[in-house]
N, C-alpha and C positions, 0 to 999 in steps of 0.2 A: 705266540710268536709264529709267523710263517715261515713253513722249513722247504717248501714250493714240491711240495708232492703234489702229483696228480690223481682227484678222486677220478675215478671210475664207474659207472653204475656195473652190476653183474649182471642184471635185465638185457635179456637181446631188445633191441631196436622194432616195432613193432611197424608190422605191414601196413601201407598205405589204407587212411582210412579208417584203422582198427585203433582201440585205446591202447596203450601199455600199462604195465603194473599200474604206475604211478597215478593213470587217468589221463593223459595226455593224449589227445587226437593227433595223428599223423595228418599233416592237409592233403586235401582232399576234396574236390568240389561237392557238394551236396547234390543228391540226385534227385528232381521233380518227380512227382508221381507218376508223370507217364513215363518218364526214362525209369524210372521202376516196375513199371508194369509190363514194359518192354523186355529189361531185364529179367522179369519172372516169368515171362511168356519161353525167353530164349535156354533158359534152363530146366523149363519144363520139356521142353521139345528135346535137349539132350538126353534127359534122365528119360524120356520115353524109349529114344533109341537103343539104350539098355536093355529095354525087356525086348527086342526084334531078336530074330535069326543071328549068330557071328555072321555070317556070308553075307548078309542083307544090311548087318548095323551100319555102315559107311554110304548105303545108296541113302537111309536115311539121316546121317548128318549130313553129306555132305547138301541136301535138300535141304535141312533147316538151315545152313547155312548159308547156300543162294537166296531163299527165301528173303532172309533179313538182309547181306547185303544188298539183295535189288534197291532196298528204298533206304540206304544210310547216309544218301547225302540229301534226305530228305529235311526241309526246314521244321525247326524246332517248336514253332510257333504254329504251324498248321496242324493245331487239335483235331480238329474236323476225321483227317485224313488217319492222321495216327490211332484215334480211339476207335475208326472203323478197320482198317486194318489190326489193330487185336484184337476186337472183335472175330473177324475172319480167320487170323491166324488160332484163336483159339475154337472154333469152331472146327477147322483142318486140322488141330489136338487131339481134340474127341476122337476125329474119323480114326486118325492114325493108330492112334491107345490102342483101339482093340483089337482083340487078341487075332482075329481073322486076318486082318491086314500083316503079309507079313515080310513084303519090296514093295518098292515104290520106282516109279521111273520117274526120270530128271528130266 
């Protein structure tokens, strides 16, 4: 017999994207290899500014950050461009990583 209680789950609500307990995907567009690659490119470049100078860390985000918005309303379809640009951006990684380098001007 229904006595009209309301179940509850006690699982918090799981961030866009991620599964919950249960197995359930939050939707979430699925990202292409190269918006992945992009995306791995763009947090490597944070996690490098980690190891710079405190004084200097912010010349270098806020440089990886112009960097990628320059080309963000770039079309999605022009492979070409995009695979040469991480190409390039990961090449300007390298430089940056080492331990020599240690400001950057904008």
């Amino acid at each position: 017999m229904y006595r009209g209680y309301i179940v509850t789950s006690p699982l918090p609500l799981p961030l866009p994207g991620t599964k919950s307990a249960l197995g359930i995907t939050s939707p979430m567009p699925r990202l292409s290899g190269l918006q992945r690659d992009v995306l791995h490119l763009y947090r490597r470049c944070l996690r490098a500014c980690r190891t710079k100078p405190a004084d200097t860390r912010t010349n270098f985000e806020d440089f990886a950050r112009r960097e990628f918005e320059r080309h963000i309303h770039m079309d999605k379809k022009d492979f070409g461009t995009i695979e040469f640009l991480l190409r390039k951006g990961n090449r300007q990684l390298e430089i940056y990583e080492s331990p020599g380098v240690t400001n950057i001007a904008g």
